[in-house]
N, C-alpha and C positions, 0 to 999 in steps of 0.2 A: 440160363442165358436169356437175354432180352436183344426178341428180333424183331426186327425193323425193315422198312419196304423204301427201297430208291428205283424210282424207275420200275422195271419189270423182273430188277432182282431182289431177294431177300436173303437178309444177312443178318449176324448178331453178334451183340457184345456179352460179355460173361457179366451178371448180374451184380457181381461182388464189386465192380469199378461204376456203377450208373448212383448217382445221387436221386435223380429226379428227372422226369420227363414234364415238357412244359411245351407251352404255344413260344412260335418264333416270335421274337420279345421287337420293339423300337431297336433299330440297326443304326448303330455311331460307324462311319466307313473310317477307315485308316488309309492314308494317301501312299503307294506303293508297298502296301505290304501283300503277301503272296497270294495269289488268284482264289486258289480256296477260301481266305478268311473273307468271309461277307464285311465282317467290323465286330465292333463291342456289344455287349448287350447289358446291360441289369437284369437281377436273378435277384431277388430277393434283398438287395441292398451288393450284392457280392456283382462286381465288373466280372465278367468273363471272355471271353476271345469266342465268337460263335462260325466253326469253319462246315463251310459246306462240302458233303461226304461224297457230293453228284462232282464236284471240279476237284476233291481232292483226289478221286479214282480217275478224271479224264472224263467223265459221263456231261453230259448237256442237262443240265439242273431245270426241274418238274414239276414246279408249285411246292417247296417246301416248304410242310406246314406245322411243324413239331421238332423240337432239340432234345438231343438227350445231354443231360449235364453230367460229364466223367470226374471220377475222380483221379484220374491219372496223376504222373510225376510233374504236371502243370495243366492243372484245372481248363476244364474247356465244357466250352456246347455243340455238340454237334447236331447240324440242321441234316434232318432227313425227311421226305416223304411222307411217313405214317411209322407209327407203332405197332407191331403187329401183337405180340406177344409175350409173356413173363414165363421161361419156362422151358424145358430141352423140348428143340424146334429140330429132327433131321435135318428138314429141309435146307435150312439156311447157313450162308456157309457162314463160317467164324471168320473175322480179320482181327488181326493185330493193328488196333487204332492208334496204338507208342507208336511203330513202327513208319508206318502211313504217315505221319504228322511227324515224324525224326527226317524222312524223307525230303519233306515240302517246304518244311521251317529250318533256318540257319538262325539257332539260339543264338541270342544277343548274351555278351559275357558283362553282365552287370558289374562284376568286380572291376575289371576295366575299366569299365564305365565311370567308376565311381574315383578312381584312382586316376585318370585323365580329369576328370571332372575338378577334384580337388588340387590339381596341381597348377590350373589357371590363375592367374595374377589377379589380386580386387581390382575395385575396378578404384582409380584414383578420385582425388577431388578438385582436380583442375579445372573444371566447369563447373563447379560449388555455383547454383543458386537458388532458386524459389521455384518449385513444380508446383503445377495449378492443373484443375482440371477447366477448362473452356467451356462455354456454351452459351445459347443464344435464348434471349428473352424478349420478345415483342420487336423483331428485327435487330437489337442491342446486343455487345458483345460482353458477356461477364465472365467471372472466374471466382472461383475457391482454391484456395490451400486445398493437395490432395489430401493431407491432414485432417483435415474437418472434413473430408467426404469418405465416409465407409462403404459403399457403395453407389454404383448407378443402374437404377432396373428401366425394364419395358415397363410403360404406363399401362397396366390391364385394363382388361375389355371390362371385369367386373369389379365394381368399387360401393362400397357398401355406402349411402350417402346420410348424412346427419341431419336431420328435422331442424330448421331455425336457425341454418346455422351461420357462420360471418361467413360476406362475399371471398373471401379469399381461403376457405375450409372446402376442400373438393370432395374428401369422404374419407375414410378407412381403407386399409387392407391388412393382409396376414401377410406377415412376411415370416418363415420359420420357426411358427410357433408364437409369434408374437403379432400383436396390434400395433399395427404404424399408421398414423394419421399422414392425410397428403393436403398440404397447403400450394394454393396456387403463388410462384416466386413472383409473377406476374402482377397479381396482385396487390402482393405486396410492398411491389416495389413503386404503386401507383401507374403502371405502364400502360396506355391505349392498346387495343387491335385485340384479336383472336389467334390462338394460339394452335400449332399444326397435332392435333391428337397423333395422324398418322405416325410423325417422329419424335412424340414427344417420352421425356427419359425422366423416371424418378431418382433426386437427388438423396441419398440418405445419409443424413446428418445430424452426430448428437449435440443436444444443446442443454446445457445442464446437465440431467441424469435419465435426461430425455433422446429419445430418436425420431427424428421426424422426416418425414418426406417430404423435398421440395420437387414442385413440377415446373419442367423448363421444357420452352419448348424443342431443343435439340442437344445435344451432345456435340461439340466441333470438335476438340483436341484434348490433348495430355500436354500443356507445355513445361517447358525447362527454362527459366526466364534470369540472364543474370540480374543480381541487385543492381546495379549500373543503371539498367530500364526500369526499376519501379520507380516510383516519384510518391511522394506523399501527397493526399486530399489537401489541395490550396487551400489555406487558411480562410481565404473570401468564399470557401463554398462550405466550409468543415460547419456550419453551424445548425442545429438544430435537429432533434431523431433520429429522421428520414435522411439527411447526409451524412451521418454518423452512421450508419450502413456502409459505406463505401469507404475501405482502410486504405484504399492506396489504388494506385492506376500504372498498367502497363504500358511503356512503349515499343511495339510491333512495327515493322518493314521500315524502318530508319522512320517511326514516328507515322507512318500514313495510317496507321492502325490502333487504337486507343482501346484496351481492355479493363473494365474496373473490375476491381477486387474488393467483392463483400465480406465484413465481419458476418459470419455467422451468427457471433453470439448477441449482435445488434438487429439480428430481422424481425424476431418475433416477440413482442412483448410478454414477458411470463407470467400473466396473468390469463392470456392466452393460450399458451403450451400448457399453465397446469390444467384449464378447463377442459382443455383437446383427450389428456388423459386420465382425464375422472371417471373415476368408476373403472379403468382399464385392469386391474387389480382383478375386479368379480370376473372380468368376462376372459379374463388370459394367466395365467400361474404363471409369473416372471420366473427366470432362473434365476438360482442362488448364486453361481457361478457365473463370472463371464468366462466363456472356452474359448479358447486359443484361436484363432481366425490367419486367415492367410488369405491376401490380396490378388487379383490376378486382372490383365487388360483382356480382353476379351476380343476375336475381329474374324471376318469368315473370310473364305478365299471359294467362291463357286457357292456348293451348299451346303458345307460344312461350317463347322465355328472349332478354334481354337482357342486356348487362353495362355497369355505369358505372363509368367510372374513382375509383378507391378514394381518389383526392388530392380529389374532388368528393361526397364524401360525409361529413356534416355527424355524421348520427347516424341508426341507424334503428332504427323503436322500437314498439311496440305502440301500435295505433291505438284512443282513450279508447271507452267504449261509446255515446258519443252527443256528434256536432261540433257545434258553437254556430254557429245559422246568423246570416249578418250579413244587414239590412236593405239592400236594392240592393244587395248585390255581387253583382259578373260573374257570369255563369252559371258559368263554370269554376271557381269558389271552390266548392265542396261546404261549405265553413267552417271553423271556425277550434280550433285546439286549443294546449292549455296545456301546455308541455314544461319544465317544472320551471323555472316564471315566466318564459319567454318564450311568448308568443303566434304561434302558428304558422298562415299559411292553407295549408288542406289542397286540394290539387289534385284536379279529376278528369281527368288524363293518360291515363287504360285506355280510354275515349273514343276519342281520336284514334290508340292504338294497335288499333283495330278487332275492341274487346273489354270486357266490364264485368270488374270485381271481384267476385264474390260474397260476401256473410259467411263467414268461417271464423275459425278458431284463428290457424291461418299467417298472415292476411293482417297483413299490416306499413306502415307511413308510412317511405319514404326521407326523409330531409330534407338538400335539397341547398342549397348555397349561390350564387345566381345573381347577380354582382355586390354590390349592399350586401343582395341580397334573401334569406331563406330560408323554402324551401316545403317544405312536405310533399308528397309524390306514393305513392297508394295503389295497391301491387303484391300480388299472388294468395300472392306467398311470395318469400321471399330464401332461395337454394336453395345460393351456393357464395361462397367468395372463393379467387379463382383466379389464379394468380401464373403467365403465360407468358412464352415468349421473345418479345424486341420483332420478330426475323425471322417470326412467326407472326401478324401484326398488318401489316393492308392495310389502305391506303384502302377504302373502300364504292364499287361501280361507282357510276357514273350511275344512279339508278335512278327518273330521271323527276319532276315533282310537286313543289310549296313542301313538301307534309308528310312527305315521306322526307328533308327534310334532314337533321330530327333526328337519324338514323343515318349517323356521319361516317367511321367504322372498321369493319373485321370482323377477329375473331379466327378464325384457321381450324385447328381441333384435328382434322388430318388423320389420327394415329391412331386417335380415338376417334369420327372419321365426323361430329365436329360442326363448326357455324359459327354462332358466335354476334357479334350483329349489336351494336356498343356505342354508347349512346348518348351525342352532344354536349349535354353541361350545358347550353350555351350554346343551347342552340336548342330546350331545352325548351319555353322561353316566348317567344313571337316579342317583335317590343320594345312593341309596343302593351301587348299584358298586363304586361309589366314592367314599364309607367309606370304603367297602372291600380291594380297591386299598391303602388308605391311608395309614389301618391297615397291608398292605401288604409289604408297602414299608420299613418298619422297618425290615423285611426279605429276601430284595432282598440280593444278593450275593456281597461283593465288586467287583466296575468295576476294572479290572488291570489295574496297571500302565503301 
């Protein structure tokens, strides 16, 4: 038996179910799942469920300083007090830790799950047009093809910087085992001003057989833009290098708003790119393989972060200064907003994520597409779009509760100590509200032209 100390009792598990005992790991919290579970943790590469043994008995939890990792019929960690001993202990009494935790958790039926899941209609292509990721350069408004952007990271604190090098080379970093050079877009675009570090987001983009980071100074949106709004680079400006960067320009809010769209494969001259990775060969062993990657948007609601798959995201876009509320609609309608003449109802999701939205600058409207339905859902900020390997993507344990279904996957960025929890499109809206929504949308008000 291995006994263990909560509080001022001492208790034990039979030694045959314990993997390992370990220090209480970084805590990912899960929005409504049972009081017991603290959140997720990392264990060696392996997501666990780490529940605590002090609220799953009813006890007032004591400095838990130690998990024991079970091997039970779903893997878990349990947070206790201390570790006392390996070994037959009288004193302590035995529990049935299946039992305690069949109690507390209402297993989620993944087959179900998966069998609802697959019987959702695609999603159509009647809004067929051009997705760009937005963001902001020297006060200016630009865009990529999400295409040509494999990810968008936080611009680290450390950057390893290059002796001699051109004004527009900011330095190095390791991004997964690789060397990614970071070029300032600023620069290169010839732009005046200084650029906000605090918000500023690395662009990752291949250009040729190359990856390279561009730094911008902000991240604004995800847009979804019809071809109707782009317009081609006017002939009187199309001439020379430095304009031939620019493939084409958006028009935004019936035109008050003007977004241009860079060729990626016109920013950096490759004579340039190759010098950037000279020598990159001795100091990094490239893989042979490219591996399988999966996309996802990234956005926090309070002090968590979630991620939704980047194939289920419509557009996301600054939320109007004031939503049109509808007469009886559901409580969970906040209301409705006009996204360049479509009519949108705007979600209150942060709710049942066990948190409000506050007003700010950052905060943004996802608009995901659920079936024939599209909602908007308002998040604190969209903070990354994060391109991993599909090996670094689990299942979500068991984690109790109808309202943790929402979270079907976890992503586990074992280097960087995080676990972020991604949510199922599909289970945003249970199907009640979905039918309510649908029946509702024959009500919405025309959007103006």
């Amino acid at each position: 038996m291995l006994s263990f100390r909560v509080g001022g009792d001492r208790l034990s598990v039979p030694a045959a179910i314990v993997r390992e005992v370990s220090r209480l790991p970084r805590i990912t919290r899960v929005p409504h799942a049972p009081a017991s579970l603290l959140g997720l943790g990392n264990f060696r590469g392996s997501v666990l469920p780490v529940v605590s043994f002090a609220r799953l008995t009813g006890r007032e939890t004591q400095g838990e300083r130690r998990v024991i990792l079970l091997d039970t019929a779903d893997p878990l960690a349990l947070a206790v007090d201390d570790v006392a001993a390996l070994g037959q202990d009288d004193d302590a009494r035995r529990i049935d830790i299946e039992q305690l935790i069949a109690r507390d958790f209402q297993r989620a039926d993944r087959k179900a799950r998966a069998v609802a899941r697959s019987s959702q209609a695609p999603a159509s292509d009647a809004d067929a047009g051009i997705t760009l990721v937005a963001f902001t350069v020297a006060g200016q408004d630009y865009a990529l093809p999400i295409a040509a952007v494999q990810e968008v990271l936080r611009l680290p604190a450390d950057i390893t910087l290059l002796p001699h090098a051109d004004d527009m080379v900011v330095g190095s970093i390791v991004v997964r085992d690789a060397l990614l050079p970071l070029l300032s877009l600023q620069s290169l675009l010839a732009l005046p001003g200084d650029g906000d570090a605090e918000r500023a987001r690395v662009l990752v983009v291949k250009i040729g057989t190359h990856r390279v980071g561009l730094v911008v100074d902000r991240m604004d949106a995800i847009l979804r833009v019809p071809e109707a709004q782009i317009d081609t680079v006017p002939a009187v400006l199309a001439r020379g290098s430095a304009e031939a960067r620019i493939q084409a320009i958006c028009r935004l809010d019936g035109g008050q708003r003007l977004v241009s769209v860079l060729a990626v494969e016109h920013l950096i001259r490759e004579d340039l790119t190759a010098r950037l990775l000279q020598g990159a060969d001795e100091l990094m062993a490239e893989r042979t393989a490219e591996e399988a990657l999966a996309q996802f948007l990234l956005f926090r609601i309070g002090k968590e972060e979630f991620g939704l798959p980047i194939e289920a995201v419509v557009e996301v876009a600054r939320p109007p200064a004031k939503l049109t509320r509808l007469p009886r609609a559901p409580a969970f309608v906040q209301g409705v907003m006009n996204l360049r003449g479509q009519v949108i109802p705007v979600i209150d999701q942060a709710r049942r994520f066990g948190s409000t939205v506050p007003p700010s600058a950052r905060r943004r409207v996802i608009v995901v597409r659920l079936c024939e339905l599209q909602a908007g859902f308002v998040v604190e900020a969209v903070s990354d779009v994060m391109r991993v390997p599909v090996g670094a993507i689990r299942a979500a344990p068991d984690l109790g509760g109808e309202q943790t279904r929402v979270f079907d996957r976890v992503v586990n960025l074992g280097d960087e100590g995080r676990i972020v929890l991604i949510v199922s499109p599909q289970e945003l809206l249970d199907r009640a509200e979905r039918e309510m929504l649908g029946k509702l949308g024959g009500k919405l008000p025309a959007a103006a032209s």
